[in-house]
Structure formats: C-alpha cells, structure tokens
C-alpha positions in Angstrom: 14.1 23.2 1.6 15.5 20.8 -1.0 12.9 18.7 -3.4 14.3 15.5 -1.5 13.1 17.0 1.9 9.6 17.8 1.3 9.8 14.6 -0.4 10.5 12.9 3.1 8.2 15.7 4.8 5.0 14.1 2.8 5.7 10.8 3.1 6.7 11.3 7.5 2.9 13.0 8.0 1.4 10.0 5.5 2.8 7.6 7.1 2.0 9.6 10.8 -1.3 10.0 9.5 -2.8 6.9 7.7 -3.5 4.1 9.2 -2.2 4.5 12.7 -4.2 1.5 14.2 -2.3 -0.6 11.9 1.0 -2.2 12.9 4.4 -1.4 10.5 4.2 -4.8 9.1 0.4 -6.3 8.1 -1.0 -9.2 6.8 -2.9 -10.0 3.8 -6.2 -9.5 5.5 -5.2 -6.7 6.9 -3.9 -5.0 4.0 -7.5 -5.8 1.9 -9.1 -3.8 5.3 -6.2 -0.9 4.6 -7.6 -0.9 0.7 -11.3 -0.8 1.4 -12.3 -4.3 1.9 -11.3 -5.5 -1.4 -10.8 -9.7 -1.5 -8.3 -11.5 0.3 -7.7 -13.6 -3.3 -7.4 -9.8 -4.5 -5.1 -8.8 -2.2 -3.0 -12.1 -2.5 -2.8 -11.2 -6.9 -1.1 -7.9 -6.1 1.5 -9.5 -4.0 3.1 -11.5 -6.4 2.3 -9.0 -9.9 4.8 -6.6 -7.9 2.3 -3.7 -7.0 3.0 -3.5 -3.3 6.5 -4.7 -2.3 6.3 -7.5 0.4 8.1 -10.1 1.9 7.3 -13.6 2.8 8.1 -15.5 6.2 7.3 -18.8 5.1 4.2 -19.1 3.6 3.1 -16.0 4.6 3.2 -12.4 3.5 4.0 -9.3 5.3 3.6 -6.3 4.0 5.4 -3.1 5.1 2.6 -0.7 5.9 5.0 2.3 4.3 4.7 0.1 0.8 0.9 0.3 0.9 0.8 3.9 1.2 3.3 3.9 -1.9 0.8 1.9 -3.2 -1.7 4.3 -2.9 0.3 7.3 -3.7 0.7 5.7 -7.4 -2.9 4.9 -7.8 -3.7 8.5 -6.8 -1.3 9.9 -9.5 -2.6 8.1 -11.9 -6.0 9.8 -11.7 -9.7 8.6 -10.5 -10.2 4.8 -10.1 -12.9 5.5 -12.4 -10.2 6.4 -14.8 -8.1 3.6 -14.2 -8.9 -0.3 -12.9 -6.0 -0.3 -9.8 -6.5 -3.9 -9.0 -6.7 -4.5 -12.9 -3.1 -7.2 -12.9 
C-alpha cells in the first residue's frame, strides 16, 4: 500500500469516526461545539485568518466538516495545546 493510500485510509476512518452526528457542511455554532465549546466570536476569527477552509452563502459560513478535522489534524501535529495557543490568530 502506497504512502498516498494509507493517507486516504486515515483520513476515510476520521472522517467515519469523528463527529458522525454532525452534518458534512456545519455552521459557525456548530463548528465552536465540534472544537469544545470555544466562542462563536472565536470561531468567526478562524474563518477569515484561513485556519479552517470555508465557504460563505451570503452572509453566512459553512464549513466542510472534512476541513475541521484537517484542522485538527494540524493542531495535533504541532504538539500539546499547552505547547502551542491553536486559536492564537
């Protein structure tokens, strides 16, 4: 098995496996639930600083569930979040 297919491998059971009461595309508030309750005015700074891709209909942001777990793939690689602010923008 090729480094690009375990790659897909992990990210198919993550994405099986994480949040599976969440729909494919969220909402603000439900992305700050997805990250552990942080703020909604949290949530809203990471959007536009370019951490979690997203799109906007209107006035309002989706966010791909498959880019929050991206999200938190980085944050994990990066070490402990006592190591590292995450939400620092």
């Amino acid at each position: 098995m090729s480094n690009d297919e375990k790659q897909h491998v992990i990210e198919t059971d993550a994405y099986q496996l994480l949040f599976q009461a969440m729909p494919d595309v969220v909402t603000v508030e439900q992305m700050c639930t997805m990250l552990d309750g942080i703020s909604t005015k949290t949530g809203r700074k990471l959007l536009p600083s370019g951490r979690i891709a997203h799109f906007r209909i209107g006035r309002f942001y989706r966010i791909p569930k498959l880019n929050i777990i991206y999200y938190l793939r980085e944050i994990m690689a990066l070490g402990t979040p006592r190591d590292h602010d995450t939400l620092q923008l």
